[in-house]
N, C-alpha and C positions, 0 to 999 in steps of 0.2 A: 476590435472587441478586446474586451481583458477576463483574464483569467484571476482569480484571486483566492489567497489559499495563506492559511494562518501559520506558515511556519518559512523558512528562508527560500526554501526550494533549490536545496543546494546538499543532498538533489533533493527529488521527488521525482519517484518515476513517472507514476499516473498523470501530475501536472506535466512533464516535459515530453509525453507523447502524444495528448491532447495537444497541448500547446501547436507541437511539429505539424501535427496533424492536420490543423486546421489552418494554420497558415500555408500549408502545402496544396490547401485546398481553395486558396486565394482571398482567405483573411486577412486583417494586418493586426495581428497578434501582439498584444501584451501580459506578461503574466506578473503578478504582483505578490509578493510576500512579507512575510515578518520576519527581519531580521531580528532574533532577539539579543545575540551577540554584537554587533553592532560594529564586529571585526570586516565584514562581508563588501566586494561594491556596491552602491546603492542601486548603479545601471548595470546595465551585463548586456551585452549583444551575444546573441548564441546563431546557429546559425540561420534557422529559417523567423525569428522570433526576438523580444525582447522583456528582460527580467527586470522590473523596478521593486524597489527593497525599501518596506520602513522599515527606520531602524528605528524600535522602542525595546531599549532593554528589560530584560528578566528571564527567570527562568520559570518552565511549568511548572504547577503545582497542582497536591492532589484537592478534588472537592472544590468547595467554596472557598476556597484558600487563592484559586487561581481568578475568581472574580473580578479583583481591582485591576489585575491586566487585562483578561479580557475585555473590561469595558472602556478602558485608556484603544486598547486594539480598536473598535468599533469606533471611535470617533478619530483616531487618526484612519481607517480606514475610511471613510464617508468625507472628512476632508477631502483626500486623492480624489476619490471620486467624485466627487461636488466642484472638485475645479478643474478636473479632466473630462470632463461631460461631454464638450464638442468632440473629445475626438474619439469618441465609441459608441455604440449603437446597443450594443451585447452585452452581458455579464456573465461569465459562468463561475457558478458563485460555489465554491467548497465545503461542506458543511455548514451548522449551524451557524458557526463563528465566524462567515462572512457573507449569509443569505440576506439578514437583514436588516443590513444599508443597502445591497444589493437590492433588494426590493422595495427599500425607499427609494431610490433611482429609480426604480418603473412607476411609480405612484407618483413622483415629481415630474419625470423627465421623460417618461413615456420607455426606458429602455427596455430589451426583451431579458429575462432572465432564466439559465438553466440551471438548476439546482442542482450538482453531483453530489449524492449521501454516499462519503467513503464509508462513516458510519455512524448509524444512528448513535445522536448525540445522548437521548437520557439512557442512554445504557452504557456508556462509557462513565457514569455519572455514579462508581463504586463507592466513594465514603462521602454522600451527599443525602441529607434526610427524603426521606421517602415521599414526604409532600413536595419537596419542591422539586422530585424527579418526576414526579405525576404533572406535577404543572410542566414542566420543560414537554414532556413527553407530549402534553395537550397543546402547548404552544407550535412545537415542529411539528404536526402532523395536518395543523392550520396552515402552518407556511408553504407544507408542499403543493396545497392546493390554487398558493395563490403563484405560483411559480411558472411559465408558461411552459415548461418540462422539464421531467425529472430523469435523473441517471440513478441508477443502481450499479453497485457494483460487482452482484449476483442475482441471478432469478430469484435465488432462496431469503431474499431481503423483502419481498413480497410482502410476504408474512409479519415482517418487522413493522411495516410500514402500513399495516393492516389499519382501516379507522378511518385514512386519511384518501383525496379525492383527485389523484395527479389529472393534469389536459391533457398531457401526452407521457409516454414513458416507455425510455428505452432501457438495457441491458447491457454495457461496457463493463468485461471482465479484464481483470487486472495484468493482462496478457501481455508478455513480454516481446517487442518489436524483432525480427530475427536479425534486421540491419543492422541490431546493435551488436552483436555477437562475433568477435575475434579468436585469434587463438588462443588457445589456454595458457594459464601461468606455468603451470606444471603438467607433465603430462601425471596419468594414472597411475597407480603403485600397480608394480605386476606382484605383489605378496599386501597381504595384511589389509586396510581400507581406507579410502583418502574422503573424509566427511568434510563438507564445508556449509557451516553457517554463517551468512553473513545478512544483518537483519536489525530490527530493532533488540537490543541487548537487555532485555528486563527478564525475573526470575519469571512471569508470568509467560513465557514461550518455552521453560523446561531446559533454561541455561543449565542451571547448578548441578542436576540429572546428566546429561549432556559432559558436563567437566568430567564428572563422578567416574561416567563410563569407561572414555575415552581416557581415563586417566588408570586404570586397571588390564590395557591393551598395551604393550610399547610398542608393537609393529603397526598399528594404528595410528593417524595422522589427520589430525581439524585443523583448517583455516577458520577462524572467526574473527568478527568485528562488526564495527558498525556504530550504532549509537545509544543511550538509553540511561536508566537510574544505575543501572549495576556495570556500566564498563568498566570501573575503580575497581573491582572487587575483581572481575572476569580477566584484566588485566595481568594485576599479578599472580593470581591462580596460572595463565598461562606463562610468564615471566616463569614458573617455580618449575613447568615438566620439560620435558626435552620432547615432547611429542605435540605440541599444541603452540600455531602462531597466531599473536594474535597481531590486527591488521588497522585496528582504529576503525575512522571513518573513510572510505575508500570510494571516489568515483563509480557510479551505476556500470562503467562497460569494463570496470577491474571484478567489481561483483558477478558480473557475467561471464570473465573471464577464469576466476575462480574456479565458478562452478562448475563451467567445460571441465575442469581438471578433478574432479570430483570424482567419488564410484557412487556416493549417494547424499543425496542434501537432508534435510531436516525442517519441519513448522509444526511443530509441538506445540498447540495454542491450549489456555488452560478453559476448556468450557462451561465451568462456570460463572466466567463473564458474558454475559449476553452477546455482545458485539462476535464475540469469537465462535460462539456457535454459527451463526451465521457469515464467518467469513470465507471469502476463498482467495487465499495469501498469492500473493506473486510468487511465492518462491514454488509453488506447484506448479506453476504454470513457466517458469523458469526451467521445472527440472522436466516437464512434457517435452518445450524446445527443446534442450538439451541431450534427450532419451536420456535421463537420469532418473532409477528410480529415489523413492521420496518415502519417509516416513511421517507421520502425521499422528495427530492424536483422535482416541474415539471419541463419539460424540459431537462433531464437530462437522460444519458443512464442506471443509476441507476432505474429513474420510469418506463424504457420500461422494466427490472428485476422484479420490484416489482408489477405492474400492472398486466404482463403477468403471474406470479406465481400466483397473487391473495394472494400473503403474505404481504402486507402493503398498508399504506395510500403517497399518494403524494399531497403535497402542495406548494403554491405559494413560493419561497425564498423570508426569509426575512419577511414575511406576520406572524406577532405574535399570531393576531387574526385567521388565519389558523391553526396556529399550536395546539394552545388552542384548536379549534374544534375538531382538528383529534384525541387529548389527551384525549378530554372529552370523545369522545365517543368508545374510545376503553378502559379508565377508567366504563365507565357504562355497557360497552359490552363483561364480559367476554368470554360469546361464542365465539361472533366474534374474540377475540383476540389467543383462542385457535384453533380455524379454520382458521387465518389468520398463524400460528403459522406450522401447520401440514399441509396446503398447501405448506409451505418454506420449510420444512424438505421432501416433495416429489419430491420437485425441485432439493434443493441439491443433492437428490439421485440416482435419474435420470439419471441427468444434470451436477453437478457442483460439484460430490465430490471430493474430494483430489486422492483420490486413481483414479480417472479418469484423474484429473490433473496430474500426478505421472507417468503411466502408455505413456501418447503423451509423457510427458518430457525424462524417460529415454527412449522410442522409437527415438526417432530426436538422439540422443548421439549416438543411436546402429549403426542409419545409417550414423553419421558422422563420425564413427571410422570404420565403414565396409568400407567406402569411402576412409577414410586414408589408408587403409589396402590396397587396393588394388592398 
């Protein structure tokens, strides 16, 4: 089977646990990306799985700006595909942006395809006119029907996905594997607060809030990095304190590493973008494994996570002076911060762990191949 997903996967968590997942489960797994740097191997042997890489340069863009890649993306994608055809059966296709070629392969070649919506694409679709976000929105909501199952990436995407007529559909939360989890970088501050964000870096996650704070503390200490529009900017802002490192882009199990070393993580998403109201961020699900409590923004499907666990604080997006509060006082309270900590870690286990996420995913595969079978 292959996996295929519009960006290098270098990393991707979600793609490289599925991937494990299901080759551990006795597929012979391919996962396919875009390289848009073009810097990356084209092959990669990982260890239960294998990563093929186009390389077609550029970088994203916002809107309709990003179109003439996109559609260069879909025809070298359906290339691969169209000449790799004998050796896969499967397609688990990643968002809009590679459902469909993926479902020209099922309409040509009879393959089975499972749709994963990280997330709904016309709502990611911010400075794009409002008819041709109606249309996208009417186009994917056709496609998930024609898909022989779907994933979500929260029950509360439901709702998003309202209109449309899935065959089958399960629920894969963004759950963080606990195998992947080592010792930490640093251990905890016994004074002051060791925050670590490490994530996609755009102002739209409450960075600049976030500096502001942590920049008003000196016994306070953030780990940040990662990748996005504003690492140039977050960069030197941290270059300029003596309390704030920043990390770049940094392997998935140094992120997890990190975060062991943390007294509290951060997903500040801003909810007036559609998609983020209904998200529910790895890194919640990060700080559940981890008993770390987690701050969050309201409004967001994230605070109905954290609220309902009773593992973090939520505050206003954007609101500096909110953020400062809920810092302070999980910095004065370690109690609370270990009882907000080991509430998440009950959740996860519950609720959310991987091996429960593992367990639905290769179930939907057994029944889509008991199906082909018959």
């Amino acid at each position: 089977m292959v996996i295929v997903r519009s960006n290098a996967i270098a990393p991707d968590p979600r793609v490289e646990k599925i991937a494990s997942a299901l080759a551990q489960s006795g597929a012979d797994v391919t996962a396919l990306g875009w390289d848009r740097s073009g810097a990356l191997p084209e092959s990669e042997d990982r260890q239960a799985y294998r990563v093929q890489r186009i390389r077609l340069r550029g970088k994203p863009r916002r809107g309709l700006g990003n179109l003439p890649q996109l559609l260069a993306w879909q025809l070298y994608e359906w290339t691969w595909l169209m000449r790799h055809r004998r050796h896969y059966d499967m397609i688990h296709a990643c968002d809009l942006d590679t459902v469909v070629m993926a479902l020209l392969c099922k309409l040509f070649f009879g393959k089975q395809v499972v749709y994963d919506i990280f997330d709904f694409y016309a709502d990611m679709l911010r400075r794009t006119p409002a008819a041709t976000v109606r249309l996208v929105r009417w186009f994917e909501l056709r496609l998930i029907g024609l898909a022989d199952a779907v994933i979500l990436a929260d029950d509360a995407r439901r709702e998003q996905i309202a209109g449309s007529h899935p065959r089958r559909l399960a629920v894969i939360y963004n759950s963080p594997d606990e195998a992947a989890v080592s010792a930490p970088v640093r251990p905890t501050l016994s004074a002051g607060l060791q925050i670590a964000y490490l994530v996609n870096v755009q102002r739209e996650r409450g960075i600049f809030q976030l500096l502001e704070v942590v920049g008003q503390h000196a016994d306070w200490h953030l780990d940040i990095g990662g990748f996005g529009p504003d690492c140039d900017v977050v960069r030197v802002r941290a270059e300029q304190a003596g309390n704030i490192t920043w990390h770049g882009m940094v392997p998935y199990d140094q992120v997890l590493r990190l975060n062991a070393g943390a007294d509290v993580l951060l997903a500040t998403y801003d909810p007036s973008i559609p998609n983020n109201r209904y998200s529910s961020p790895n890194k919640v699900f990060e700080a559940m494994l981890l008993a770390k409590p987690i701050v969050v923004a309201e409004n967001t499907n994230a605070d109905r996570l954290v609220l309902s666990a009773g593992c973090g604080l939520a505050v206003p997006f954007g609101d500096a002076h909110a953020l400062d509060q809920a810092f302070t006082r999980l910095a004065q309270n370690p109690a609370l911060r270990a009882e907000m900590g080991q509430n998440g870690r009950r959740a996860y286990e519950d609720e959310y762990s991987w091996e429960k996420m593992r367990s639905r995913l290769t179930a939907l595969y057994s029944q889509l191949r008991t199906e082909a079978d018959q």
